[in-house]
C-alpha positions in Angstrom: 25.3 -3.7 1.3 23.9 -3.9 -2.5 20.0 -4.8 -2.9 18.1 -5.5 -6.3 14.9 -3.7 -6.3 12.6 -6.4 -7.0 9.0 -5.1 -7.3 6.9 -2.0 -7.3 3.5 -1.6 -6.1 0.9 1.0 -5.9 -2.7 1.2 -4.5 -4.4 3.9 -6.7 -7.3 3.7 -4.3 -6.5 3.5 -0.7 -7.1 -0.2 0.4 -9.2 -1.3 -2.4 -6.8 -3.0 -4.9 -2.9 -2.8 -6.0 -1.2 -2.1 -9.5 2.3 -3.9 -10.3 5.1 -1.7 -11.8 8.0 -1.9 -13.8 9.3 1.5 -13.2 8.5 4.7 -12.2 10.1 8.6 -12.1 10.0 9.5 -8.0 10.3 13.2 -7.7 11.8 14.7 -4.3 9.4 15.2 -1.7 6.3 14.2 -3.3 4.4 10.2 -3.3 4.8 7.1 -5.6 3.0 8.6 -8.5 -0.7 8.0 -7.5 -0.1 5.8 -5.0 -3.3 6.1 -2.5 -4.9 9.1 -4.5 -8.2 8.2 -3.9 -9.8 7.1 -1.2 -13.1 6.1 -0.2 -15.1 8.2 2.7 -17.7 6.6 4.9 -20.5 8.5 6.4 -18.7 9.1 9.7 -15.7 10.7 8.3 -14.6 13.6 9.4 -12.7 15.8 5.9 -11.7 19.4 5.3 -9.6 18.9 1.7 -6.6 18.1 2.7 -4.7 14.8 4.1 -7.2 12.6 6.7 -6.3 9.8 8.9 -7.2 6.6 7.7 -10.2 5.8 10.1 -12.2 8.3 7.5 -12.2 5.9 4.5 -12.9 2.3 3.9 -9.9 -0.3 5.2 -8.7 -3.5 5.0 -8.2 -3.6 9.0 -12.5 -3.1 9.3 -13.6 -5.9 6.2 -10.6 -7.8 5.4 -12.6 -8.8 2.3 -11.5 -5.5 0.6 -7.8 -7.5 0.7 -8.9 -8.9 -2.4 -8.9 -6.7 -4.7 -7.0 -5.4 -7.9 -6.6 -2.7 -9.8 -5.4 -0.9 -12.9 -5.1 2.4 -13.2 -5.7 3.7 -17.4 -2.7 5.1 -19.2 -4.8 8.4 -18.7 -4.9 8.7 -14.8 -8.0 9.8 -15.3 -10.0 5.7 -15.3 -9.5 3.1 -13.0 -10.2 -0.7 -13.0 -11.2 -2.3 -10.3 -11.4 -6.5 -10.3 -12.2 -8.6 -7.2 -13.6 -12.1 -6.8 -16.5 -11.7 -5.7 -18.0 -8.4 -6.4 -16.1 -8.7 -10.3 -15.0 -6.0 -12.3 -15.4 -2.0 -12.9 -14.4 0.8 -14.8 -14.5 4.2 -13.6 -13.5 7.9 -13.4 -12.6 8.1 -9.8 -12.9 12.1 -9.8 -16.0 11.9 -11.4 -19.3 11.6 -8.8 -21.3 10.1 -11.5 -19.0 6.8 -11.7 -19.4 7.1 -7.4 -22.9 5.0 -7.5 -21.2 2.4 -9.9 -18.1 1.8 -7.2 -21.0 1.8 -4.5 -22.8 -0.8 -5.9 -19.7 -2.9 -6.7 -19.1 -2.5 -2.9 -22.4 -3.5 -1.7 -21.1 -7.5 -3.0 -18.3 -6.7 -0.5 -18.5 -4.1 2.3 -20.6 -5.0 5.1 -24.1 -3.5 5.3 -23.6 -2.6 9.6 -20.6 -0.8 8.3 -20.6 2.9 8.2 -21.9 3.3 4.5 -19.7 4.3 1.8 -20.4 8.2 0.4 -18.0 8.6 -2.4 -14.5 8.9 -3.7 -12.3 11.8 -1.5 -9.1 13.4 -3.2 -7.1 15.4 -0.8 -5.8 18.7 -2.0 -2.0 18.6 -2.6 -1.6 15.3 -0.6 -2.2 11.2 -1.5 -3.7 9.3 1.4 -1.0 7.2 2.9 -1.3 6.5 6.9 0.8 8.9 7.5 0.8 12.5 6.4 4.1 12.9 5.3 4.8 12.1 1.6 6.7 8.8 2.1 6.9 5.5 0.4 7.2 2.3 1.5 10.4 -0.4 1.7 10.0 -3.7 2.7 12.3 -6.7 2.2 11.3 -10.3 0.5 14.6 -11.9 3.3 11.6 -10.3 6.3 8.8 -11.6 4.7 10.4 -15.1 4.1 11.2 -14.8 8.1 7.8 -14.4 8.6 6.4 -17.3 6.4 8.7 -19.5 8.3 7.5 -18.4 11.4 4.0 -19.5 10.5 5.2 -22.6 9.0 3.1 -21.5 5.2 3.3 -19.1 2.1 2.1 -15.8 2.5 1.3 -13.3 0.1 3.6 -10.0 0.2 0.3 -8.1 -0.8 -1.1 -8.3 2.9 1.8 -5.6 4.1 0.3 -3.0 0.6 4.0 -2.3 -0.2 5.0 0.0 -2.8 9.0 -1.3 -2.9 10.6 -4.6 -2.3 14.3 -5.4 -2.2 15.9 -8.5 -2.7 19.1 -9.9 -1.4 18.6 -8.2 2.3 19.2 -10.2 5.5 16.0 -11.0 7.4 15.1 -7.6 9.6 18.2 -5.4 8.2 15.8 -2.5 7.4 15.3 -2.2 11.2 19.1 0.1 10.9 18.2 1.9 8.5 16.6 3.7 9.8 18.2 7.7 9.6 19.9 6.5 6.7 19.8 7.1 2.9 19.0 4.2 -0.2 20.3 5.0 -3.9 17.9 3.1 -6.0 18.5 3.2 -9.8 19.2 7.6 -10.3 16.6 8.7 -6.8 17.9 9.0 -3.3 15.3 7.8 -0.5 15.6 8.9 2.9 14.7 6.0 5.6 12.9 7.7 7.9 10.5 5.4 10.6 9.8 1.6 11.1 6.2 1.0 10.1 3.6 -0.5 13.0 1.4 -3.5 11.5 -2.0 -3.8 12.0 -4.9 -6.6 11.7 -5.3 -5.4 8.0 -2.1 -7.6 7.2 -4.0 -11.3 8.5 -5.9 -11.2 5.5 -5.7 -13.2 2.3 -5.5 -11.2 -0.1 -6.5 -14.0 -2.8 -9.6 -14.6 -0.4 -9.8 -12.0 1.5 -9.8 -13.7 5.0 -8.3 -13.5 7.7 -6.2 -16.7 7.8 -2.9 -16.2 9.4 -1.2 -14.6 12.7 1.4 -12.5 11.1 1.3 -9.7 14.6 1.7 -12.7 16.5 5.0 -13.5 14.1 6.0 -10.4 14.6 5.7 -10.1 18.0 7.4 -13.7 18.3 10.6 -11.6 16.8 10.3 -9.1 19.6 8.4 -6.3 17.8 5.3 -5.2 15.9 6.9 -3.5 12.8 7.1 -4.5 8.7 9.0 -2.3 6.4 10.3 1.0 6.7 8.8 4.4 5.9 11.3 6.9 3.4 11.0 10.0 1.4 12.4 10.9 -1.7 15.3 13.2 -1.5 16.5 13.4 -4.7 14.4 12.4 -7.9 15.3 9.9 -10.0 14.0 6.8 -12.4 13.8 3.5 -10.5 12.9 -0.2 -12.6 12.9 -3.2 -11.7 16.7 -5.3 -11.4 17.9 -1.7 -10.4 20.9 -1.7 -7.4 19.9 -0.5 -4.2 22.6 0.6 -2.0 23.4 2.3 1.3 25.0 5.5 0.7 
């Protein structure tokens, strides 16, 4: 089976905003290059430097409204620009806890004030802050998502799954076998390694930030409650957009 990789995403700050690619160097057992770097910590979370499950920061699943945002990440590394609808636009230095009262008060126009309140930005020691702890990427495939527009009878936005890869030229659901298996895209090998369980987060607009559609009750209507696959890089390698993606 030949794919097309077809786009490339990454959320510099976990669940607040996403960042189009056109390519990107993957190294061997390490993240999408700042893909969930940051994240931001509430005052019930629960940290100790290194990776933290996800019900420590601020999600889409508890105020779809964050959905909504975008973001651009400087050529630096070191800024990042955040843009959303309602609560407009910033700039700042995510490691830097001067810029934190800036991205607090852009959150107020957003995050809900019986929330548990935002504290600041948390960087993980040697780890980015994907759900799961291992460093992984996500797969998805445009033929699944169509599947799951049809399903619901209306367009849907492929930003409510937060995908960092999408392929092209896949039958509906044929990432469901690959699981175990390995995916040449452009020079890097990926390892598939586990099916990825959706969540609430993904019923959210992310041009409104509402929650407007039943997409777990889609998926359940297919007999299951997964989206995508999780894989890690085995061997590094450049990957752009139009590359072949293969099955080796």
């Amino acid at each position: 089976m030949t794919l097309a990789l077809a786009q490339i995403w990454r959320h510099p700050l976990k669940a607040i905003g996403r960042e189009e690619l056109t390519e990107v160097d993957l190294t061997a057992g390490a993240w999408l290059p700042f893909d969930r770097l940051w994240a931001v910590a509430h005052d019930r979370a629960k940290l100790s430097n290194g990776w933290a499950k996800k019900a420590n920061f601020l999600r889409g699943v508890t105020e779809p409204a964050l959905m909504a945002a975008t973001a651009q990440l400087g050529a630096d590394g070191d800024t990042l620009t955040l843009d959303h609808p309602q609560a407009g636009q910033i700039k700042l230095r995510p490691d830097d806890e001067t810029d934190w009262p800036l991205l607090e008060d852009w959150l107020a126009g957003i995050w809900p004030a019986d929330r548990p309140a935002p504290t600041g930005i948390y960087r993980a020691d040697n780890a980015h802050l994907t759900d799961v702890e291992g460093a992984w990427l996500s797969i998805h495939t445009l033929a699944s998502h169509a599947a799951v527009e049809t399903a619901l009878g209306r367009d849907l936005s492929i930003h409510r799954w937060r995908g960092n890869l999408w392929l092209s030229d896949a039958e509906a659901w044929a990432e469901k076998d690959w699981v175990g298996r390995t995916l040449r895209i452009g020079t890097a090998v990926l390892e598939v390694k586990v099916e990825i369980t959706r969540c609430k987060a993904t019923m959210a607009n992310p041009a409104t930030g509402t929650r407007d559609a039943d997409t777990l009750g889609a998926l359940q209507g297919f007999g299951h409650q997964e989206f995508g696959v999780y894989a890690e890089v085995v061997e590094s390698g450049t990957i752009a957009l139009g590359d072949t993606a293969k099955l080796v």
